[in-house]
Backbone and ligand atoms as CSV (ligand in chain L), in Angstrom:
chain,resi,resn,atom,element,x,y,z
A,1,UNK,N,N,58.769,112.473,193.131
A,1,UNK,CA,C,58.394,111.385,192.232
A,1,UNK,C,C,59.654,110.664,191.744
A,2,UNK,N,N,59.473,109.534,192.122
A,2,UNK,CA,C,60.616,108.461,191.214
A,2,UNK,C,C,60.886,108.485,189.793
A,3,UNK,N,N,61.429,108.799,189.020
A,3,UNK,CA,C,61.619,108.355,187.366
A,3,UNK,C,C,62.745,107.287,187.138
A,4,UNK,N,N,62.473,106.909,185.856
A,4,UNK,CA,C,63.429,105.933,185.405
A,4,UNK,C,C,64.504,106.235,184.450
A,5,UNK,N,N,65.814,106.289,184.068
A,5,UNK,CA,C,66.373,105.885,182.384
A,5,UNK,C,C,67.213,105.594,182.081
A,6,UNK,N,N,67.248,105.092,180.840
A,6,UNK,CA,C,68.225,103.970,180.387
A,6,UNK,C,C,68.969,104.797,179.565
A,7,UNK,N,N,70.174,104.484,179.005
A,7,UNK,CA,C,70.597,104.697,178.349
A,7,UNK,C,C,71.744,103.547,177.518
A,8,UNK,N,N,71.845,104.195,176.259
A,8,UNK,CA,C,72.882,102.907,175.500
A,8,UNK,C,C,73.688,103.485,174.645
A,9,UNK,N,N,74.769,103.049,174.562
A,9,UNK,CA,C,75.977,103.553,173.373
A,9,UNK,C,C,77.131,102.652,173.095
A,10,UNK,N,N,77.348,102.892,171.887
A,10,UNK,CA,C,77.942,101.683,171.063
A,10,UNK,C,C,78.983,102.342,170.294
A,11,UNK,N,N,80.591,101.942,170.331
A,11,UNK,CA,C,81.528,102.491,169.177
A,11,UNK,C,C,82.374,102.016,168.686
A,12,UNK,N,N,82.766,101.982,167.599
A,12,UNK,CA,C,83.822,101.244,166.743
A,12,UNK,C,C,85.133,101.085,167.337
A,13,UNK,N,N,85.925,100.580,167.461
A,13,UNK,CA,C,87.257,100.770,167.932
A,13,UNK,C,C,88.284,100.522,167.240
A,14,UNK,N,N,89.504,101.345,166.968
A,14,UNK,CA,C,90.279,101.724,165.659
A,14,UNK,C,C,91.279,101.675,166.753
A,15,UNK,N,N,92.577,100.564,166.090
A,15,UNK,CA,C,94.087,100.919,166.167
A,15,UNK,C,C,94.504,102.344,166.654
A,16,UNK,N,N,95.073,102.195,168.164
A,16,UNK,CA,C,96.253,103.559,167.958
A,16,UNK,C,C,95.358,104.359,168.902
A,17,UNK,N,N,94.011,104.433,168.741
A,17,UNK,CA,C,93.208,105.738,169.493
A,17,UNK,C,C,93.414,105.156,171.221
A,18,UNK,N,N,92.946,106.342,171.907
A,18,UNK,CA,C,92.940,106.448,173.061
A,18,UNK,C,C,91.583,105.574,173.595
A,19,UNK,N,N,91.263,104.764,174.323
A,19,UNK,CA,C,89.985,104.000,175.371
A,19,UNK,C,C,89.939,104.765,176.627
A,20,UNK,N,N,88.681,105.745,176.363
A,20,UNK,CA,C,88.166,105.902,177.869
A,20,UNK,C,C,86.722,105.087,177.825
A,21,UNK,N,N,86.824,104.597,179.357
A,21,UNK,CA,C,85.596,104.147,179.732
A,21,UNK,C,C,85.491,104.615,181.117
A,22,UNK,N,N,84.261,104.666,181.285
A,22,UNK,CA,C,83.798,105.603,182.724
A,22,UNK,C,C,84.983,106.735,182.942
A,23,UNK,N,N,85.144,107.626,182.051
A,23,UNK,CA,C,86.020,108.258,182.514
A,23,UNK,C,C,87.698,108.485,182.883
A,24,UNK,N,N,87.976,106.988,183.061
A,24,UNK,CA,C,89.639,106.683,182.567
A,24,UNK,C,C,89.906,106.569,181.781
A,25,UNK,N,N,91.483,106.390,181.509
A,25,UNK,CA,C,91.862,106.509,180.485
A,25,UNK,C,C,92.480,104.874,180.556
A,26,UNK,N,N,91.963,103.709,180.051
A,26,UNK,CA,C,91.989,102.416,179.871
A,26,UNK,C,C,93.525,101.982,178.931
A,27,UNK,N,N,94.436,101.707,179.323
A,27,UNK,CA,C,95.539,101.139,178.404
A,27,UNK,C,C,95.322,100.022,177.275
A,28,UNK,N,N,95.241,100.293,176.526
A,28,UNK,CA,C,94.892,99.163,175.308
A,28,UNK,C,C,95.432,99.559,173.844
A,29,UNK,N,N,95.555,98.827,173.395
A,29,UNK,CA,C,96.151,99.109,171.561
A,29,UNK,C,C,94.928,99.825,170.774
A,30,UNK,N,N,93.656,99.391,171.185
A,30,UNK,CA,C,92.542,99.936,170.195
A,30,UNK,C,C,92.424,101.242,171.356
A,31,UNK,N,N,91.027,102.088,170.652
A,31,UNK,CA,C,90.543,103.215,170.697
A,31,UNK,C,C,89.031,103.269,170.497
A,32,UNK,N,N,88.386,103.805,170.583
A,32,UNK,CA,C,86.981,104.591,170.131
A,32,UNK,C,C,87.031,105.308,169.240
A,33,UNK,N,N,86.289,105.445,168.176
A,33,UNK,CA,C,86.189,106.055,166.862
A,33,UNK,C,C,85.130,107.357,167.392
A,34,UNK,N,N,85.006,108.379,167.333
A,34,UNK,CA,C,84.390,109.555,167.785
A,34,UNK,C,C,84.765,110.545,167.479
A,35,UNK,N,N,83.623,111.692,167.610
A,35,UNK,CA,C,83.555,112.658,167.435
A,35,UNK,C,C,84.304,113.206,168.689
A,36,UNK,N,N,83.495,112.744,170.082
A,36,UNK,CA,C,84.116,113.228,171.338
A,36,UNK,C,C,85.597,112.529,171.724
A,37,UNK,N,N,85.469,111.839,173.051
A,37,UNK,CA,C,86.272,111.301,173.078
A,37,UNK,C,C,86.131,109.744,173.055
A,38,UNK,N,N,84.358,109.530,173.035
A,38,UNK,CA,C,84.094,108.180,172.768
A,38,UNK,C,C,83.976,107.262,174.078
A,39,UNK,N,N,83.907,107.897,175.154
A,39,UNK,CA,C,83.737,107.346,176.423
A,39,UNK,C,C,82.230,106.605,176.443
A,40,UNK,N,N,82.413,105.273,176.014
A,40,UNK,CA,C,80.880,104.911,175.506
A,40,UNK,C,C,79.823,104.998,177.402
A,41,UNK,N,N,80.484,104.720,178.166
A,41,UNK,CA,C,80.030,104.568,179.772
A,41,UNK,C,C,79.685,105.779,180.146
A,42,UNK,N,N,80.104,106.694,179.955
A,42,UNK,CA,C,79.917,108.364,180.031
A,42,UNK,C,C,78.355,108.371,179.163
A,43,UNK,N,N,78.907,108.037,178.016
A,43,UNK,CA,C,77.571,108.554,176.875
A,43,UNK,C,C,76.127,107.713,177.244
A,44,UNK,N,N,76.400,106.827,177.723
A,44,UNK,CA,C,74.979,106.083,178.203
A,44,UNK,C,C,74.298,106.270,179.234
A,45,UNK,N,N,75.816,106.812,180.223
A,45,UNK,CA,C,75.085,107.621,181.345
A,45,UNK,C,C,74.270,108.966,181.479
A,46,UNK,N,N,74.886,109.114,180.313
A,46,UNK,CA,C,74.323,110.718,179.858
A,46,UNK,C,C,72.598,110.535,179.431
A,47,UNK,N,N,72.802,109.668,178.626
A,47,UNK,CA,C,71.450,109.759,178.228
A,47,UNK,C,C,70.445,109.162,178.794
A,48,UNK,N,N,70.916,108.586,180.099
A,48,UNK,CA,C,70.085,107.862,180.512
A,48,UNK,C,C,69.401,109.194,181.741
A,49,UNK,N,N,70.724,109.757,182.449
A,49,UNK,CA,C,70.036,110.925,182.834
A,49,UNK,C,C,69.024,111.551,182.524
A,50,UNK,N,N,69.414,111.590,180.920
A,50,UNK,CA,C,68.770,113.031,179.973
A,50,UNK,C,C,67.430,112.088,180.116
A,51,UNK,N,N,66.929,110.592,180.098
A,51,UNK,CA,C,65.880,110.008,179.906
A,51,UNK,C,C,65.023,110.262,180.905
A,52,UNK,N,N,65.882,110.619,181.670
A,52,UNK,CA,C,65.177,110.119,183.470
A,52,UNK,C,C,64.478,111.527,183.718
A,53,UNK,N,N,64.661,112.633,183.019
A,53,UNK,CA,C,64.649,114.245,183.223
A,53,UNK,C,C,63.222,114.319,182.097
A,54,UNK,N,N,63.459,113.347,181.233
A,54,UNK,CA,C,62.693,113.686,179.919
A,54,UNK,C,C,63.230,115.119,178.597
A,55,UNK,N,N,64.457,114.715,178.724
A,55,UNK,CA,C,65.285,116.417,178.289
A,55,UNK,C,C,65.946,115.350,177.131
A,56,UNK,N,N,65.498,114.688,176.182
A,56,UNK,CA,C,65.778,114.408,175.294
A,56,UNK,C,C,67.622,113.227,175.134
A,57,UNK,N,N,68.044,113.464,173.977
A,57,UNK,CA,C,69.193,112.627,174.036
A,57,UNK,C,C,70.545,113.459,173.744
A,58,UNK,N,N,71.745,112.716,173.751
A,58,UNK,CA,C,72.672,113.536,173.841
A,58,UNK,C,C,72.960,114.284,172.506
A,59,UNK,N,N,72.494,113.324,171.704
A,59,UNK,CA,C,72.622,114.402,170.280
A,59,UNK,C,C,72.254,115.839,170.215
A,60,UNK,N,N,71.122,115.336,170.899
A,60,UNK,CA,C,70.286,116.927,170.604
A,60,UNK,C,C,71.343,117.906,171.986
A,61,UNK,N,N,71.740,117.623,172.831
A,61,UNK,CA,C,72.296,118.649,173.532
A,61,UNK,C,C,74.201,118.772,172.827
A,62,UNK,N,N,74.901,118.107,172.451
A,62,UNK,CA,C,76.182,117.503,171.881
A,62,UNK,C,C,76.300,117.355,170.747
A,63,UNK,N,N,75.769,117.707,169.686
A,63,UNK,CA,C,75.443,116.955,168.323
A,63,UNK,C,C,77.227,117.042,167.820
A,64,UNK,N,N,77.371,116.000,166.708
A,64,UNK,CA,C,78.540,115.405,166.426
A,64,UNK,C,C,78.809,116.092,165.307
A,65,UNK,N,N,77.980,117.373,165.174
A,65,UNK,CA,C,78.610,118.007,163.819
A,65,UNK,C,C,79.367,119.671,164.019
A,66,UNK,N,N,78.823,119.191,165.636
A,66,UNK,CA,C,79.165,120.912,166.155
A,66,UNK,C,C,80.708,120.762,166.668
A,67,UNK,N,N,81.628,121.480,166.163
A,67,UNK,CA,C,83.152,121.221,166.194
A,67,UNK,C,C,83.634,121.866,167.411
A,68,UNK,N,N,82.366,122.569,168.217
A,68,UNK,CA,C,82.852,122.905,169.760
A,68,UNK,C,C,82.915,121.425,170.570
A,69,UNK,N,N,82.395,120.037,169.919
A,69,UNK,CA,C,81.985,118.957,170.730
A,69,UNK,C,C,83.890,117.781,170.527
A,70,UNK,N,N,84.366,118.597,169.564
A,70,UNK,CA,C,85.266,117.949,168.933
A,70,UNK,C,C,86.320,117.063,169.925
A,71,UNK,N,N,86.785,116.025,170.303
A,71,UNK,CA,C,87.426,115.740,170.987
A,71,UNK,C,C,87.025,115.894,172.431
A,72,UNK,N,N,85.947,116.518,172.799
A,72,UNK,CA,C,85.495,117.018,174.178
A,72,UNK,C,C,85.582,115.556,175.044
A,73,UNK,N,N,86.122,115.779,176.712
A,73,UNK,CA,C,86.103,115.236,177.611
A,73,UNK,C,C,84.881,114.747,177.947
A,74,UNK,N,N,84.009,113.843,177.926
A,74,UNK,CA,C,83.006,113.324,178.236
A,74,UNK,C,C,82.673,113.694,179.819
A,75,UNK,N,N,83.734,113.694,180.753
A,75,UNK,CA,C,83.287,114.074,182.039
A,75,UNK,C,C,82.815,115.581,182.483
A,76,UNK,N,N,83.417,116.244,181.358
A,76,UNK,CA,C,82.555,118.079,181.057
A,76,UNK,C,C,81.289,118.073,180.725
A,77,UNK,N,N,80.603,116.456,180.096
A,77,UNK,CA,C,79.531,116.703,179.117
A,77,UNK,C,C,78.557,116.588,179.894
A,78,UNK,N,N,78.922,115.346,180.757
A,78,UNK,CA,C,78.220,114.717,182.036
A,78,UNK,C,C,78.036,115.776,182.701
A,79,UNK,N,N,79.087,116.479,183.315
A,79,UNK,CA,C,79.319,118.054,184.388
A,79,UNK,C,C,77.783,118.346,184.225
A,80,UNK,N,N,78.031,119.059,182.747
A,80,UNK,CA,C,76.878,119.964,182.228
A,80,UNK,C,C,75.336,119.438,182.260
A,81,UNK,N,N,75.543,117.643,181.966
A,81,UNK,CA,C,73.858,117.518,182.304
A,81,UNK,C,C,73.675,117.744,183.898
A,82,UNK,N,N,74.446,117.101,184.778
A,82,UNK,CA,C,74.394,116.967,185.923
A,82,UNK,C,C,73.664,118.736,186.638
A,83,UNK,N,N,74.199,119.354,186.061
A,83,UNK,CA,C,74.044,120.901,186.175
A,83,UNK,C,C,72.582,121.088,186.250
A,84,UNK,N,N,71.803,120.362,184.502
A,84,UNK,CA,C,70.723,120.810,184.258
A,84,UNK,C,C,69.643,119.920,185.285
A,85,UNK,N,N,69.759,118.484,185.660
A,85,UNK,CA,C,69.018,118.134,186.216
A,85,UNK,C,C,68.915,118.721,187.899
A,86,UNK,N,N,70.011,118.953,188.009
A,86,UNK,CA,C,70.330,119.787,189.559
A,86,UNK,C,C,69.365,120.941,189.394
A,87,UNK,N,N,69.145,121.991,188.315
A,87,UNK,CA,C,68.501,123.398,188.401
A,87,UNK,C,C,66.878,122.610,188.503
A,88,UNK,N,N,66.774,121.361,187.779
A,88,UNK,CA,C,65.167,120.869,187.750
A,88,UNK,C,C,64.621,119.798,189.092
A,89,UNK,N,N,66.144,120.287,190.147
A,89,UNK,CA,C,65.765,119.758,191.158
A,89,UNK,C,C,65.450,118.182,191.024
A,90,UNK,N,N,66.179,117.341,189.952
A,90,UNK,CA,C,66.452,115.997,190.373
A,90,UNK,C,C,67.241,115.403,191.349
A,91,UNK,N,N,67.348,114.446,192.215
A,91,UNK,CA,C,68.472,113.706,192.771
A,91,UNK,C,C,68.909,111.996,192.523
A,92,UNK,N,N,70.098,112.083,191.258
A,92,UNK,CA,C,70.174,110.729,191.084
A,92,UNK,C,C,70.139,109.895,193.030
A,93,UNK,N,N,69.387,108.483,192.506
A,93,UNK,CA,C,68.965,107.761,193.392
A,93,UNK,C,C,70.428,106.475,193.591
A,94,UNK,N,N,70.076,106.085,192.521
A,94,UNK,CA,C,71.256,104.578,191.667
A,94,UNK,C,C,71.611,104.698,190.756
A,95,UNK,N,N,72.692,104.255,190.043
A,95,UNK,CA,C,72.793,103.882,188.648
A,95,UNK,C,C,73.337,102.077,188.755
A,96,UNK,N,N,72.999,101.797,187.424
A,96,UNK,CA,C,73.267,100.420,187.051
A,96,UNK,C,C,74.298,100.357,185.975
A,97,UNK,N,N,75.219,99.635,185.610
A,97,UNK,CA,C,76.028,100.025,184.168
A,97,UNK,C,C,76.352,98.804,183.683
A,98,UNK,N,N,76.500,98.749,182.770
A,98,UNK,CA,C,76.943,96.887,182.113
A,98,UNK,C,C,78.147,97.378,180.719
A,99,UNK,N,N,79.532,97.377,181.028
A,99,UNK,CA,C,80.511,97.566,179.384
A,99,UNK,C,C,80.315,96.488,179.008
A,100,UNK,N,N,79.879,96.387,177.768
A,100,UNK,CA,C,80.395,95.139,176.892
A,100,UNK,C,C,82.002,94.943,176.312
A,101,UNK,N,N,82.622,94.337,176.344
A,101,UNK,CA,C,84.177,94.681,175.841
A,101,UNK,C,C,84.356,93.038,175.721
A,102,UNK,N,N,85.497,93.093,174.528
A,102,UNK,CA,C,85.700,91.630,174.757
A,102,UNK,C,C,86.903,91.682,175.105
A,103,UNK,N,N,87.565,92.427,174.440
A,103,UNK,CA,C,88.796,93.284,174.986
A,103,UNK,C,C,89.040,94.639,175.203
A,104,UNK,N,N,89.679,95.317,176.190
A,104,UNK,CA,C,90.475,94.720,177.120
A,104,UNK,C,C,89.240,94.224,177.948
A,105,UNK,N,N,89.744,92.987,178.995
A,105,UNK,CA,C,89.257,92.329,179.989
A,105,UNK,C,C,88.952,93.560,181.349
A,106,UNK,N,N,87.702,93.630,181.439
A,106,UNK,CA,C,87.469,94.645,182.481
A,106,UNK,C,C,87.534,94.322,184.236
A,107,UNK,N,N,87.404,93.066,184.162
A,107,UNK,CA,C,86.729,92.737,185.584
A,107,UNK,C,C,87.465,93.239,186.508
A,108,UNK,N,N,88.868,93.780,186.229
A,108,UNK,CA,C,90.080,94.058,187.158
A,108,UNK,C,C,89.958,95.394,187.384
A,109,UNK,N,N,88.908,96.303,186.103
A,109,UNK,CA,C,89.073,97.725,186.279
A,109,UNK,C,C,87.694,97.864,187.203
A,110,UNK,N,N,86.811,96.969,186.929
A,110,UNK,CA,C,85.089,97.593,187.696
A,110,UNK,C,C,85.220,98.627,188.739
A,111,UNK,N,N,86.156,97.976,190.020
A,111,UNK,CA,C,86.364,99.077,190.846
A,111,UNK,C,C,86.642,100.497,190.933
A,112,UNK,N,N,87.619,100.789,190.114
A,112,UNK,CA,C,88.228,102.194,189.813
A,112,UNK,C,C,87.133,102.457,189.038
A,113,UNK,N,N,86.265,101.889,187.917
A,113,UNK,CA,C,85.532,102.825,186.944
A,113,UNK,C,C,84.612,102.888,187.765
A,114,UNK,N,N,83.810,102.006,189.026
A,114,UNK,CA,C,82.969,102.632,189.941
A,114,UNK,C,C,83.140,103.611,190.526
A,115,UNK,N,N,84.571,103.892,191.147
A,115,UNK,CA,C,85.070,104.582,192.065
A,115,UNK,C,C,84.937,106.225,191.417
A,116,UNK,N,N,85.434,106.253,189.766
A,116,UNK,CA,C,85.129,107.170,188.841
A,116,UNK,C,C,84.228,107.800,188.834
A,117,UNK,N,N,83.054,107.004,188.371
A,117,UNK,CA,C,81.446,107.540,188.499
A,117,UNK,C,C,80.795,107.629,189.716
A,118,UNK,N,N,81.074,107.217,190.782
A,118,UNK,CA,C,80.468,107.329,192.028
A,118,UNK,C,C,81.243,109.104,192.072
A,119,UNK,N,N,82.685,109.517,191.925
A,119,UNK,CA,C,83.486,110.754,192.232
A,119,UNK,C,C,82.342,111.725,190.865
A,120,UNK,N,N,82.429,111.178,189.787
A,120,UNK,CA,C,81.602,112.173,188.976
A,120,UNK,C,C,80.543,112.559,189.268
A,121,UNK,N,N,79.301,111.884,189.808
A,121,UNK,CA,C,78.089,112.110,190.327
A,121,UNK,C,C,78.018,112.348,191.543
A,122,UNK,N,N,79.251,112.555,192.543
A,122,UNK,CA,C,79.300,112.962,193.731
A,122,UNK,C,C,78.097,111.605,194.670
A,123,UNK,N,N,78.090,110.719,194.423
A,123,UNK,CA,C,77.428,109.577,194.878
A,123,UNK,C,C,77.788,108.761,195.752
A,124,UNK,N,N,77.546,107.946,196.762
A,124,UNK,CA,C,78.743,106.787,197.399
A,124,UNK,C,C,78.371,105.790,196.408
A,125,UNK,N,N,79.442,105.183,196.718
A,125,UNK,CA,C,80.118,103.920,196.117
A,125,UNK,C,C,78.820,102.856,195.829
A,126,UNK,N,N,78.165,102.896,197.152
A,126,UNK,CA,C,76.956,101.949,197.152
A,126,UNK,C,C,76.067,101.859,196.586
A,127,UNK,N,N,75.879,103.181,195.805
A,127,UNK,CA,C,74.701,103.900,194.499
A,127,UNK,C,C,75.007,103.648,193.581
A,128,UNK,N,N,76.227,102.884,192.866
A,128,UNK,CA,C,77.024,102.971,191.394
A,128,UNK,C,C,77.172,101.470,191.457
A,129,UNK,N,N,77.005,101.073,190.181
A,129,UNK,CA,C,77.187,99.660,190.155
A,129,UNK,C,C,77.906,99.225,188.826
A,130,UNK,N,N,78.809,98.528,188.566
A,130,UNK,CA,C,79.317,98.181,187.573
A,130,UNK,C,C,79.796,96.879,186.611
A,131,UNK,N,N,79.115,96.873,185.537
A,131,UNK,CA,C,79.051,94.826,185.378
A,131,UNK,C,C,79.848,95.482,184.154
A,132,UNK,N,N,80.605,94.041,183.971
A,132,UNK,CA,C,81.513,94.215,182.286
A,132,UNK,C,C,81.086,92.535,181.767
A,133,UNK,N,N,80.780,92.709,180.612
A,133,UNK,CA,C,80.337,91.565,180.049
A,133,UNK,C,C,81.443,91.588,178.884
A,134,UNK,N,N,81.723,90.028,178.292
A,134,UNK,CA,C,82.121,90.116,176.766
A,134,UNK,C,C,81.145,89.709,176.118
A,135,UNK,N,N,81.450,89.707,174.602
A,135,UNK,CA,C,80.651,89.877,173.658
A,135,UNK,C,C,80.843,88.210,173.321
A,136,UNK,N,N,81.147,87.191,174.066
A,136,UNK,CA,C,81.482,85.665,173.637
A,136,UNK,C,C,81.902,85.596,172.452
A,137,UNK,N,N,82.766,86.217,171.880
A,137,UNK,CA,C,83.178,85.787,170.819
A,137,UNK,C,C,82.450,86.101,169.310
A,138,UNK,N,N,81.464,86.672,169.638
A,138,UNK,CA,C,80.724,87.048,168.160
A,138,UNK,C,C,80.282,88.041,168.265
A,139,UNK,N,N,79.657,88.516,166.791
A,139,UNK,CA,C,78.996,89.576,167.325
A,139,UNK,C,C,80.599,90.444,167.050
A,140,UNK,N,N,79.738,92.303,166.625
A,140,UNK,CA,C,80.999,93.525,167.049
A,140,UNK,C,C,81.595,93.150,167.832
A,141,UNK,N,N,81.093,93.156,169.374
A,141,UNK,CA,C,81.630,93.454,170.522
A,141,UNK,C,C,82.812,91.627,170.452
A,142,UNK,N,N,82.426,90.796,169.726
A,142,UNK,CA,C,82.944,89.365,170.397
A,142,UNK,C,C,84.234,89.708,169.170
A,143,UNK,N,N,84.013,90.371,168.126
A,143,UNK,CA,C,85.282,90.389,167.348
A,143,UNK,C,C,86.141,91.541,167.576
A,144,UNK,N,N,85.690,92.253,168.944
A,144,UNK,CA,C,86.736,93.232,168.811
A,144,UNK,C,C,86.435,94.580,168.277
A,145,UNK,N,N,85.561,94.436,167.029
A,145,UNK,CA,C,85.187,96.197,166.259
A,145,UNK,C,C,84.616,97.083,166.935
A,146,UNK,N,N,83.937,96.513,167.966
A,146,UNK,CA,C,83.128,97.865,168.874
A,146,UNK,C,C,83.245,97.237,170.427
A,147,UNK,N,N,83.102,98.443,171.166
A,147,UNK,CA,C,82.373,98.484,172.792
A,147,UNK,C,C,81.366,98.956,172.715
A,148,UNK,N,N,80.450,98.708,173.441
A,148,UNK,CA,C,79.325,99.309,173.734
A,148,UNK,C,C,79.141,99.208,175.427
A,149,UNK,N,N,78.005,100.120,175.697
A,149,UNK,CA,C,77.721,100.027,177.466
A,149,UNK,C,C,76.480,100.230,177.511
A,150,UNK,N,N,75.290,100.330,178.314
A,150,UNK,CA,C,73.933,100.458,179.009
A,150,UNK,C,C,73.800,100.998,180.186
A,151,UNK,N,N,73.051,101.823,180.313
A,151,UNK,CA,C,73.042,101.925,181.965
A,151,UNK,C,C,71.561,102.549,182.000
A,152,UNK,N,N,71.415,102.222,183.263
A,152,UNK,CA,C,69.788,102.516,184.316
A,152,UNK,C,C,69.877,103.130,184.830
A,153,UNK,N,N,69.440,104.424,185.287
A,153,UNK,CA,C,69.466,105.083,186.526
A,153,UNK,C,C,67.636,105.875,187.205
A,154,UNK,N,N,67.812,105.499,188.441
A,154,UNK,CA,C,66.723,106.095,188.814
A,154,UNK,C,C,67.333,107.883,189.419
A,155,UNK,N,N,66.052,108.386,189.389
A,155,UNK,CA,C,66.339,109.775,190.234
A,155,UNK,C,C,64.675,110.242,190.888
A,156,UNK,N,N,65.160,111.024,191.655
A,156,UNK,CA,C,63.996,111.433,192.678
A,156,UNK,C,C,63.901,112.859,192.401
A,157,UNK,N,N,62.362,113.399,192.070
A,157,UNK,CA,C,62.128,114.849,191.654
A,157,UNK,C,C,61.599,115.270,193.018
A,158,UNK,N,N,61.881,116.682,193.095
A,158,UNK,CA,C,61.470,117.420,194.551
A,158,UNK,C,C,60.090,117.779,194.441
A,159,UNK,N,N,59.566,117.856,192.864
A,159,UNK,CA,C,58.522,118.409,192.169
A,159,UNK,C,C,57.057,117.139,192.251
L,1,MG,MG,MG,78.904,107.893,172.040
């Protein structure tokens, strides 16, 4: 059976911190404000998994108060869903992804952060898709205070 899910995540961005998106580590003056490491492309993928499984959201598996989650690598977190939908015999099909950023300018990274998530989900290249939008100027995302990302993914149950 085919399923569907989306997922979405949104984060502040503070002077000085580290920017991962999809998994790199993005050169820029700002950061992600987080508990983890704030990989907003990771976290949407996550939950969009977790949607597609029906296994709830990342809070409930990650919650932001549990200090084992502290700083955690987002690509361990992913690991671990990837794990659970594998034992329930899912097989991601596609994913879709859209960063919002107004800065830094992504269009130069799409490739490598495809190349990223296609290597994380063990996927080809041709299954992963990657759009970066800005926020035009308004709006969190258009002034700079936040990134956010979205993503779709289908998967195929054996069940
Ligand atoms: Mg998040």
């Amino acid at each position: 059976m085919i399923r569907i899910g989306i997922g979405h995540d949104t984060h502040r961005l503070q002077e000085g911190l580290p920017l991962w998106i999809g998994g790199l580590k993005i050169p820029h003056s700002h950061g992600c404000v987080a508990h983890s490491d704030g990989d907003v492309l990771l976290h949407a993928l996550i939950d969009a998994l977790l949607g597609a499984a029906a296994l709830g959201d990342i809070g409930e598996w990650f919650p932001d108060t549990d200090p084992a989650w502290q700083g955690a690598d987002s690509a361990r977190l992913l690991e671990q869903v990837l794990q659970e939908l594998h034992i329930r015999k899912y097989r991601i099909i596609n994913v879709d992804a859209i960063v919002f950023t107004q800065k830094p300018k992504l269009s130069p990274l799409k490739p490598a952060i495809r190349e990223r998530i296609s290597s994380l989900l063990q996927l080809p290249p041709e299954c992963v898709n990657v759009k970066a939008k800005t926020g035009e100027l308004v709006g969190p995302i258009g002034r700079e205070e936040a990134i956010s990302a979205q993503v779709a993914v289908l998967v195929d149950s054996a069940t």
